[in-house]
PyMOL Python script that loads the backbone (N, CA, C, O; Angstrom):
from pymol import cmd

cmd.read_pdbstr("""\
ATOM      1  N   UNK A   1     117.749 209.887  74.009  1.00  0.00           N
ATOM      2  CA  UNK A   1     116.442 210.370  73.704  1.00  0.00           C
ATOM      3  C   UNK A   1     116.343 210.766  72.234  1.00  0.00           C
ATOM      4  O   UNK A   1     115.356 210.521  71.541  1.00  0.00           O
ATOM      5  N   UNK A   2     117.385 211.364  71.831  1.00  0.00           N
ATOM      6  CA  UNK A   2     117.033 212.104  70.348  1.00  0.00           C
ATOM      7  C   UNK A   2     117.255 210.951  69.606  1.00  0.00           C
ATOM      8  O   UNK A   2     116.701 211.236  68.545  1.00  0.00           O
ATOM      9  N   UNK A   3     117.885 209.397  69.434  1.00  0.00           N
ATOM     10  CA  UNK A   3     117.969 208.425  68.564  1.00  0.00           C
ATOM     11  C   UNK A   3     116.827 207.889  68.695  1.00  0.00           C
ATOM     12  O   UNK A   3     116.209 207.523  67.695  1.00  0.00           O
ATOM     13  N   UNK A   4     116.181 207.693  70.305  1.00  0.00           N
ATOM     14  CA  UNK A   4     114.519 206.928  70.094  1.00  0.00           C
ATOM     15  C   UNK A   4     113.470 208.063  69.557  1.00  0.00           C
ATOM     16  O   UNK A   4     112.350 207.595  69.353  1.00  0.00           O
ATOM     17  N   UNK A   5     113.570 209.076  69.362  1.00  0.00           N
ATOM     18  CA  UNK A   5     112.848 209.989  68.964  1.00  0.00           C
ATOM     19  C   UNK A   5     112.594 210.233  67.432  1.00  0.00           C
ATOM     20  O   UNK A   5     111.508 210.467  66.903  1.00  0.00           O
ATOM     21  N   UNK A   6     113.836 210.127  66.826  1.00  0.00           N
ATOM     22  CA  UNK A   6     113.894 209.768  65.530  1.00  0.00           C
ATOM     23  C   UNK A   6     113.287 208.924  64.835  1.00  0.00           C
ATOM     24  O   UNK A   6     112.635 209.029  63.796  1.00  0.00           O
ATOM     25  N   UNK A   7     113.690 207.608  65.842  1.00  0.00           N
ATOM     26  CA  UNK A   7     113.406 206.313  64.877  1.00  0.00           C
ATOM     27  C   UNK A   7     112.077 206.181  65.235  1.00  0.00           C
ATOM     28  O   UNK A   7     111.580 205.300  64.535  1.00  0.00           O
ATOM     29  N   UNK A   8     111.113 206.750  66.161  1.00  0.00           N
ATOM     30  CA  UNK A   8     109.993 206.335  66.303  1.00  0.00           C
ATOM     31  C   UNK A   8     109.043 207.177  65.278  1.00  0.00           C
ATOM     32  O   UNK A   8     107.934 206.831  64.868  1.00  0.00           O
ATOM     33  N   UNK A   9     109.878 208.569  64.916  1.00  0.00           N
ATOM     34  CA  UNK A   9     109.122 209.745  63.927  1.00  0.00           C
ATOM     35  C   UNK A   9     109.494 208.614  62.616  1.00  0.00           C
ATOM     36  O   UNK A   9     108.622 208.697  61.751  1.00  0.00           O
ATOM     37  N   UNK A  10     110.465 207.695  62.310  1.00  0.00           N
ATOM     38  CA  UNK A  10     110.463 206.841  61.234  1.00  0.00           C
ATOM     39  C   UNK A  10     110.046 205.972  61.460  1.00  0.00           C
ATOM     40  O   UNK A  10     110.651 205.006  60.994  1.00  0.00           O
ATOM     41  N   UNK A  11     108.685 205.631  62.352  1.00  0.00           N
ATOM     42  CA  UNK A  11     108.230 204.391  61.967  1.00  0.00           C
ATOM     43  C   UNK A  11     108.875 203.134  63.018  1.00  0.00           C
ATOM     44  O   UNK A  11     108.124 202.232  63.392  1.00  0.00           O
ATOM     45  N   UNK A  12     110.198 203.169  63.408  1.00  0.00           N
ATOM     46  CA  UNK A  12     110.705 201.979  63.622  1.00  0.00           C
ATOM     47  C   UNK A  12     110.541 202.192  65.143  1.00  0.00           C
ATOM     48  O   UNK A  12     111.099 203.222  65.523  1.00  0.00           O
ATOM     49  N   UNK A  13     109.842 201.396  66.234  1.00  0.00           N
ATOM     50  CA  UNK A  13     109.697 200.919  67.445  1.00  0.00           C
ATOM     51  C   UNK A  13     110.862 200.760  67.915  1.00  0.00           C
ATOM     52  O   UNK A  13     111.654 199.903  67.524  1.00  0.00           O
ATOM     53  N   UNK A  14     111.178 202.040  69.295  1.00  0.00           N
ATOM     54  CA  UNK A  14     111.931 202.000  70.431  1.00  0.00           C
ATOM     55  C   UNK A  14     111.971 201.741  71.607  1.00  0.00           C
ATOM     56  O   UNK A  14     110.836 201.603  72.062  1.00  0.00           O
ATOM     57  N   UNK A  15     112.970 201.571  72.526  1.00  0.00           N
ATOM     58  CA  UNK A  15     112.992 200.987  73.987  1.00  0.00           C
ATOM     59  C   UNK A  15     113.859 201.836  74.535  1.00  0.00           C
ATOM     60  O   UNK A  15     114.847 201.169  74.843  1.00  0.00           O
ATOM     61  N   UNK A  16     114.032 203.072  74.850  1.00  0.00           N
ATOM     62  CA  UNK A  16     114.841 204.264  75.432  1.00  0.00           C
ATOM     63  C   UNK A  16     115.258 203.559  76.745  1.00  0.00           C
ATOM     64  O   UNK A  16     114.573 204.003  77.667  1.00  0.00           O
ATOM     65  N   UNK A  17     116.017 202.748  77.101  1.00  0.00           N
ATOM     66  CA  UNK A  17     116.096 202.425  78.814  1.00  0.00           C
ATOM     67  C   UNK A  17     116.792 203.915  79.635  1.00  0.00           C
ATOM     68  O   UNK A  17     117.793 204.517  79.245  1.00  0.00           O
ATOM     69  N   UNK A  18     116.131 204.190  80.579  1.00  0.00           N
ATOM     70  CA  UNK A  18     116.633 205.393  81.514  1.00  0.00           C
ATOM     71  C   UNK A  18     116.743 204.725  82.857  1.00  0.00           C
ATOM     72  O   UNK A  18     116.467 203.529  82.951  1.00  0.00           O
ATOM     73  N   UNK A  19     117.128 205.421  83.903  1.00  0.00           N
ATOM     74  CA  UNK A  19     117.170 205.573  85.538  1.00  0.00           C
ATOM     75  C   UNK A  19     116.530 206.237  86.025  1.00  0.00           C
ATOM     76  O   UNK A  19     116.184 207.204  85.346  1.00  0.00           O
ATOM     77  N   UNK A  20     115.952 206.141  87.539  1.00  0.00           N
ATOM     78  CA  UNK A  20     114.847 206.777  87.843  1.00  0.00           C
ATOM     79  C   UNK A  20     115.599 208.027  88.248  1.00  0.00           C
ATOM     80  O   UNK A  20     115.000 208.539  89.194  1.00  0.00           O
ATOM     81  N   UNK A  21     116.571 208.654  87.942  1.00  0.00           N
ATOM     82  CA  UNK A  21     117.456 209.699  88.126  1.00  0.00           C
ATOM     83  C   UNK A  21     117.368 210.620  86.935  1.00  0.00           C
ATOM     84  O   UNK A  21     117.523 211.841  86.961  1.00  0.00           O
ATOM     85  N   UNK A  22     117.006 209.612  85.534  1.00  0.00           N
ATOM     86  CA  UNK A  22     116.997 210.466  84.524  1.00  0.00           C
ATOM     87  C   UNK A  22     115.426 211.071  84.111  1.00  0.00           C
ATOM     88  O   UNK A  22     115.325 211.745  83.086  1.00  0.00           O
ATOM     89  N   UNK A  23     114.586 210.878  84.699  1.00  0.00           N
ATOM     90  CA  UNK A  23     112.774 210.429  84.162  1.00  0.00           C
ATOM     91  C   UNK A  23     113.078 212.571  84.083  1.00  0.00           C
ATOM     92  O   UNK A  23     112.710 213.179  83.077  1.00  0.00           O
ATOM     93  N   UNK A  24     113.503 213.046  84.837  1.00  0.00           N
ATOM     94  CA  UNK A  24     112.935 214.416  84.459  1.00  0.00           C
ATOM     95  C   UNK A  24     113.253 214.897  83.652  1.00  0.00           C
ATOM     96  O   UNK A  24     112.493 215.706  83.121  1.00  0.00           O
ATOM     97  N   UNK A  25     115.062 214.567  82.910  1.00  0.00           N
ATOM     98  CA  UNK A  25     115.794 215.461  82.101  1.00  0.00           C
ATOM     99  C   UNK A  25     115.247 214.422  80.630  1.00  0.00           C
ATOM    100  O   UNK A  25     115.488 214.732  79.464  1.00  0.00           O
ATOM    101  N   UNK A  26     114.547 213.281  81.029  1.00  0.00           N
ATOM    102  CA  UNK A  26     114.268 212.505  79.455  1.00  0.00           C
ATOM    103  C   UNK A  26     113.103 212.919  79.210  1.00  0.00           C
ATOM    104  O   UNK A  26     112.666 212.647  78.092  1.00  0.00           O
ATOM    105  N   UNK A  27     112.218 213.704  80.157  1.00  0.00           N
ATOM    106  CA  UNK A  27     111.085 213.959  79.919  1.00  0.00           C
ATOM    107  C   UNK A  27     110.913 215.575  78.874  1.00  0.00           C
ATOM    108  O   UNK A  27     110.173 215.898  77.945  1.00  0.00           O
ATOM    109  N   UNK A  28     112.068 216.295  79.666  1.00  0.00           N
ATOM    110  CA  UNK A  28     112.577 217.477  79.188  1.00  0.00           C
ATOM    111  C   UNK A  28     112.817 217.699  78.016  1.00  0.00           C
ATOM    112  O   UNK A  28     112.333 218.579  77.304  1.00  0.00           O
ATOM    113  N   UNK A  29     114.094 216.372  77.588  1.00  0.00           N
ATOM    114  CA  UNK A  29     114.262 216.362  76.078  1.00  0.00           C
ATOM    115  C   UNK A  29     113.472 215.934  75.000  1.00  0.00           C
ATOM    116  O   UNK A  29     113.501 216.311  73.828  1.00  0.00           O
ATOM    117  N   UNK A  30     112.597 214.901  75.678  1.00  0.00           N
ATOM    118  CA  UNK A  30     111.746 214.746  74.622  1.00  0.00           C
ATOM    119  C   UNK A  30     110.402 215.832  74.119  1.00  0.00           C
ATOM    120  O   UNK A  30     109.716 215.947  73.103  1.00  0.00           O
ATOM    121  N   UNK A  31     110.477 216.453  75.328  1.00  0.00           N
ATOM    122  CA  UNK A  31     109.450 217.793  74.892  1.00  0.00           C
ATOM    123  C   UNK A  31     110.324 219.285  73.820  1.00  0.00           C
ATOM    124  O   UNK A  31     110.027 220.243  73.107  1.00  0.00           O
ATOM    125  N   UNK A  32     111.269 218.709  74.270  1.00  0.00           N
ATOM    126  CA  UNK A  32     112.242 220.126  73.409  1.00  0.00           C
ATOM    127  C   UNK A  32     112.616 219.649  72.022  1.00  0.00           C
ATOM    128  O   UNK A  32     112.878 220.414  71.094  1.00  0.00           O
ATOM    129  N   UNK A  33     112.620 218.486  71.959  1.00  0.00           N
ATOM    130  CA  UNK A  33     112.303 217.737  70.375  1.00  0.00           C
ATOM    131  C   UNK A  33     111.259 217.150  70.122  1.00  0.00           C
ATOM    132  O   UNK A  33     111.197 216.058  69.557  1.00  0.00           O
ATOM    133  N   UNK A  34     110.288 217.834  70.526  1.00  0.00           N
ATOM    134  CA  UNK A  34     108.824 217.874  70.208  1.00  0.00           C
ATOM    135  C   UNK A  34     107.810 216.656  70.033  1.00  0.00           C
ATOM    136  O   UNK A  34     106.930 216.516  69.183  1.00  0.00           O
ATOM    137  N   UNK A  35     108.213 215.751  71.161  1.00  0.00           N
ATOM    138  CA  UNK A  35     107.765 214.608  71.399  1.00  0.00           C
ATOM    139  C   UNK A  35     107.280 214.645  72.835  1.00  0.00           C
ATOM    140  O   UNK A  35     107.693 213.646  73.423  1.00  0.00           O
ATOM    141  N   UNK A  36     106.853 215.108  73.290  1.00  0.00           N
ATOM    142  CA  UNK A  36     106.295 215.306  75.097  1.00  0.00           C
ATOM    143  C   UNK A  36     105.528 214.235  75.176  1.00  0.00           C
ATOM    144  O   UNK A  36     104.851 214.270  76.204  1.00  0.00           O
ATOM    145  N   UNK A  37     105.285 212.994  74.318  1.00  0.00           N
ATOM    146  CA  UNK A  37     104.348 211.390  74.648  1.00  0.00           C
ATOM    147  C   UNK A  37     105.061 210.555  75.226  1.00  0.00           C
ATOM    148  O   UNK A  37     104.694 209.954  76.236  1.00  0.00           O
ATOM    149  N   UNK A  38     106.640 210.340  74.435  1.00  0.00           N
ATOM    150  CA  UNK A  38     107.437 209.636  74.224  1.00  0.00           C
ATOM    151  C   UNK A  38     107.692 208.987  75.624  1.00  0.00           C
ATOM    152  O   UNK A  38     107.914 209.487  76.727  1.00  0.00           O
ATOM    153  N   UNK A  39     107.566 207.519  75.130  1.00  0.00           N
ATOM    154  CA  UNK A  39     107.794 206.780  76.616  1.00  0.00           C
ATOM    155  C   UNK A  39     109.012 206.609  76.472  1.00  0.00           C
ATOM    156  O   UNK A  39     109.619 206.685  75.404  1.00  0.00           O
ATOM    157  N   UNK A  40     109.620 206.279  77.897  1.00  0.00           N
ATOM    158  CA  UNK A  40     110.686 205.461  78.057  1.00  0.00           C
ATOM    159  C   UNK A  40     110.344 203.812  78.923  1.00  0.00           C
ATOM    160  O   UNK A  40     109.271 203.477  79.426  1.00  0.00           O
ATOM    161  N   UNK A  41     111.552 203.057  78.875  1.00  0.00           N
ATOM    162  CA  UNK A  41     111.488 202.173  80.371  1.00  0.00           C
ATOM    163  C   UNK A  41     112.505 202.714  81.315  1.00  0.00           C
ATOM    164  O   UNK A  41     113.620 203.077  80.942  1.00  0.00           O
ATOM    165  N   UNK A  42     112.104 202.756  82.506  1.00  0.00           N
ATOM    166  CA  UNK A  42     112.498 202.967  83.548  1.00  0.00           C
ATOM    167  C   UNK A  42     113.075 201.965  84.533  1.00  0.00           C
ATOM    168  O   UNK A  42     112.377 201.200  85.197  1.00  0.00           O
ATOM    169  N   UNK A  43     114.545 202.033  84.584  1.00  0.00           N
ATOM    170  CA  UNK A  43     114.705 200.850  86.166  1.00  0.00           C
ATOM    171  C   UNK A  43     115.076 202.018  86.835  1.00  0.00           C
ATOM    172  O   UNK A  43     115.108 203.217  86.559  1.00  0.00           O
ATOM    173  N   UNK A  44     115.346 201.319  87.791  1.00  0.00           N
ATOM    174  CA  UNK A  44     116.246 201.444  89.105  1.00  0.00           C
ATOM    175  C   UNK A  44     117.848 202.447  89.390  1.00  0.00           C
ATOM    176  O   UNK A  44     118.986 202.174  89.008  1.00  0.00           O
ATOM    177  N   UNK A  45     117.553 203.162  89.871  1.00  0.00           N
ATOM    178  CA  UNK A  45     119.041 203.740  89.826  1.00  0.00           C
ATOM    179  C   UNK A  45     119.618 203.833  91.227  1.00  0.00           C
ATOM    180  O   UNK A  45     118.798 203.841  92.145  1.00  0.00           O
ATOM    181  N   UNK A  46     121.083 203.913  91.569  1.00  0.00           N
ATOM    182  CA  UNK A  46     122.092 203.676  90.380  1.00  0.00           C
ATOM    183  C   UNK A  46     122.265 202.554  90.018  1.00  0.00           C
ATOM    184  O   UNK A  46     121.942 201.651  90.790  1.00  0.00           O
ATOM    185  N   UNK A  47     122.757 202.276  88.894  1.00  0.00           N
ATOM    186  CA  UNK A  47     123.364 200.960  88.071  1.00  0.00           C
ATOM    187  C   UNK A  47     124.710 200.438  88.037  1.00  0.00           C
ATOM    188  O   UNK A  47     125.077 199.264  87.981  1.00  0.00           O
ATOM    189  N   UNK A  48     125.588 201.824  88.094  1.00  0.00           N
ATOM    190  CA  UNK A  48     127.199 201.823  88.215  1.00  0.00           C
ATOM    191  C   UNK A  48     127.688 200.945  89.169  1.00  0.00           C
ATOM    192  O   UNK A  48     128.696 200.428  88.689  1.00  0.00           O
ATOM    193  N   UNK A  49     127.466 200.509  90.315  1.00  0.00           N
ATOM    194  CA  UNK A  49     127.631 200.171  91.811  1.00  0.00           C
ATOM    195  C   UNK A  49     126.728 198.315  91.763  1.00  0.00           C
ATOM    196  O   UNK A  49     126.790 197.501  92.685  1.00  0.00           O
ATOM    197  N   UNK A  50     126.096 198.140  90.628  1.00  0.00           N
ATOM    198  CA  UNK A  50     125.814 197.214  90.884  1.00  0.00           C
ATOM    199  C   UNK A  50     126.664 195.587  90.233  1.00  0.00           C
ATOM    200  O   UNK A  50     127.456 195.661  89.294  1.00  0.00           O
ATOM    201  N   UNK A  51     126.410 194.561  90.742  1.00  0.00           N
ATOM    202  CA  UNK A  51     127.302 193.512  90.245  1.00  0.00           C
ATOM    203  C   UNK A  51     126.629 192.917  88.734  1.00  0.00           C
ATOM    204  O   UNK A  51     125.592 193.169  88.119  1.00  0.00           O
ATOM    205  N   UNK A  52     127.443 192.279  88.571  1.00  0.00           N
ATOM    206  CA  UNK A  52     127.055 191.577  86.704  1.00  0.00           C
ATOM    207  C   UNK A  52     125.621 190.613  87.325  1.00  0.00           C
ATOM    208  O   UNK A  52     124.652 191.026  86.688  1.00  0.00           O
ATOM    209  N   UNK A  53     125.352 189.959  87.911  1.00  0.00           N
ATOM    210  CA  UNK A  53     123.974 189.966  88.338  1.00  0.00           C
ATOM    211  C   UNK A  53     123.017 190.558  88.954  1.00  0.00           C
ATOM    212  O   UNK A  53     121.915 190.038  88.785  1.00  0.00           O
ATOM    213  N   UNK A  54     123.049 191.289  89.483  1.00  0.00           N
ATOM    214  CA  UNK A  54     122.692 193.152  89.946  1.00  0.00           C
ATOM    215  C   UNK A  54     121.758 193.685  88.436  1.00  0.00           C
ATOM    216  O   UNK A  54     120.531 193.766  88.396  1.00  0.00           O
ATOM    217  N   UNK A  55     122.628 193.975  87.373  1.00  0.00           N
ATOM    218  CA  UNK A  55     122.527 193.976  86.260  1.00  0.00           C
ATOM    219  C   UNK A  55     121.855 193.339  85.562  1.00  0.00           C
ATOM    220  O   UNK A  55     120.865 193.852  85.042  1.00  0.00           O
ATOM    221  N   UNK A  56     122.219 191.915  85.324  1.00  0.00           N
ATOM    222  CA  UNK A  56     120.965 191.418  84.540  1.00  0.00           C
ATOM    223  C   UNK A  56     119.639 190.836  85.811  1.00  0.00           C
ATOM    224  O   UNK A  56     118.766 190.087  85.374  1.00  0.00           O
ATOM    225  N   UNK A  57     119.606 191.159  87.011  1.00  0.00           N
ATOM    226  CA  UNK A  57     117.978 190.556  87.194  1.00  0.00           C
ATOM    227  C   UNK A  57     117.244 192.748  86.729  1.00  0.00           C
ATOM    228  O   UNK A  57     116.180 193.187  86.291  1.00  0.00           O
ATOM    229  N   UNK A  58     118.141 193.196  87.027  1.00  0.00           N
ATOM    230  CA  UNK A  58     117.267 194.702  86.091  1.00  0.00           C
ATOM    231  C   UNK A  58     116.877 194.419  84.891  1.00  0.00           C
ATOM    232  O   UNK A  58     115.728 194.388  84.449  1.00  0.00           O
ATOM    233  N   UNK A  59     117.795 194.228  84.410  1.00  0.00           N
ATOM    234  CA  UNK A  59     117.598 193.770  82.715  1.00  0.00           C
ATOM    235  C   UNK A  59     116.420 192.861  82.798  1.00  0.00           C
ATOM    236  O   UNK A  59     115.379 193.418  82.451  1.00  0.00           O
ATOM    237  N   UNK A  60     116.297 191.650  83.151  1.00  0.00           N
ATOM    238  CA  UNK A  60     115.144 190.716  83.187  1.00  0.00           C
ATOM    239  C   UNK A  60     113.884 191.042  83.971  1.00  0.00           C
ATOM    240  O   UNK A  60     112.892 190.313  83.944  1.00  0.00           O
ATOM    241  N   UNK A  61     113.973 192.296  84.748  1.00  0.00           N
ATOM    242  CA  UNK A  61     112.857 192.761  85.251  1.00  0.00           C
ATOM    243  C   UNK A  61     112.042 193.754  84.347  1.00  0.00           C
ATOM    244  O   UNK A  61     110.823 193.896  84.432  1.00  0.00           O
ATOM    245  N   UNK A  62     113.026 194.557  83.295  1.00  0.00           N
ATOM    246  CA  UNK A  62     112.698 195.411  82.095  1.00  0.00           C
ATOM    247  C   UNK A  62     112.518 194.765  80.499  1.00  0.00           C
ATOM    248  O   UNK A  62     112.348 195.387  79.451  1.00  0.00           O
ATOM    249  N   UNK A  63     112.617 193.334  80.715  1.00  0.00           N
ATOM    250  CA  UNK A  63     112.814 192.330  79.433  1.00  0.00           C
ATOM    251  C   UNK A  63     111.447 192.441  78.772  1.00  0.00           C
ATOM    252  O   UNK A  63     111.328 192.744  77.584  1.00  0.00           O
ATOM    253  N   UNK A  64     110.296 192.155  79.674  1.00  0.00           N
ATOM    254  CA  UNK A  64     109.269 192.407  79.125  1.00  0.00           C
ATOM    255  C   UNK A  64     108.509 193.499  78.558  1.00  0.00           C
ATOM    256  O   UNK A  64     107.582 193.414  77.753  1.00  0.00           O
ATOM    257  N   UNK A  65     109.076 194.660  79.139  1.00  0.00           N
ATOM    258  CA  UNK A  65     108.071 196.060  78.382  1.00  0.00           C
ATOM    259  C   UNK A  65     109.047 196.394  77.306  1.00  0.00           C
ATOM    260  O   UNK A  65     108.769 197.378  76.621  1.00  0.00           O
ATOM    261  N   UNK A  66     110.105 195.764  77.051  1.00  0.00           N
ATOM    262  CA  UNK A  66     111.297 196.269  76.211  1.00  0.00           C
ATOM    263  C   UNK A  66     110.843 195.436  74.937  1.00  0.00           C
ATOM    264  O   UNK A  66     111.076 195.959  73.847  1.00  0.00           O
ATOM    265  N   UNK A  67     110.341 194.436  74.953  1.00  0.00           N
ATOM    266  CA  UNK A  67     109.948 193.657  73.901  1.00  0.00           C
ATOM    267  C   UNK A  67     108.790 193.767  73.653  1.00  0.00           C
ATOM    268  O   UNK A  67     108.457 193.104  72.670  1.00  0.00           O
ATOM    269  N   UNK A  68     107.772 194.492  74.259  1.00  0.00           N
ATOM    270  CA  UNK A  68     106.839 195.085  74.166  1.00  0.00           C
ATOM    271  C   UNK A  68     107.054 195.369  73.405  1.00  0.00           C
ATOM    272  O   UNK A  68     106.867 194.802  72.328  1.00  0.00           O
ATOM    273  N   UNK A  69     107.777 196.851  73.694  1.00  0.00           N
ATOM    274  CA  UNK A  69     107.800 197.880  72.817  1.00  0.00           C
ATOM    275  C   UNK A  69     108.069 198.102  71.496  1.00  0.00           C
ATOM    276  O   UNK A  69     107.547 198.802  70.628  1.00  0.00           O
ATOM    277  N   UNK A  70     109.019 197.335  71.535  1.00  0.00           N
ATOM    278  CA  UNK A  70     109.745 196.652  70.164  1.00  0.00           C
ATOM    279  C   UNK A  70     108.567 195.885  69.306  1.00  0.00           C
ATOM    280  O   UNK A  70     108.376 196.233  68.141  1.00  0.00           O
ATOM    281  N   UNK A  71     107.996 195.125  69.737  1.00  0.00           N
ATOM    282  CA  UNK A  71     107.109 194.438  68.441  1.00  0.00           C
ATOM    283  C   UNK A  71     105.644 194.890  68.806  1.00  0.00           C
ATOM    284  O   UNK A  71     104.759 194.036  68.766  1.00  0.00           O
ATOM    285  N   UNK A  72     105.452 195.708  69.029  1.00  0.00           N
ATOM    286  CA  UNK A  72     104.064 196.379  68.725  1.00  0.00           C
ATOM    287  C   UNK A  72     103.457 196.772  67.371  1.00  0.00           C
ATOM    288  O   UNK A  72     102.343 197.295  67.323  1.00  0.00           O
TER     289      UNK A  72
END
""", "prot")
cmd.dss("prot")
cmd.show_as("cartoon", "prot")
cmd.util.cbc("prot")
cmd.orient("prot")
């Protein structure tokens, strides 16, 4: 949170990926570093437990708002 928080206070377009495990404590930090807008993308949790294709159809299900985000 605090590296996409930065780079977005500089200008440069981020893609924070979280778990739906983390949405409260990323929501938390980004209000305590004084960003309470700050999006993230969100998959699926857990991730640990899943296989190398498990993995990337998440990834390819988050491909699009991630590149969104990035070239806006």
């Amino acid at each position: 949170m605090h590296d996409g928080v930065f780079f977005e206070d500089q200008g440069i377009p981020t893609a924070t990926v979280i778990s739906t495990e983390f949405v409260r404590a990323a929501r938390a930090q980004a209000g305590a570093l004084g960003a309470a807008d700050y999006q993230t993308v969100v998959v699926a949790h857990p991730i640990q437990p899943l296989t190398r294709d498990e993995v990337r159809a998440l990834a390819d299900k988050a491909f699009d708002e991630i590149l969104r985000r990035l070239t806006r």
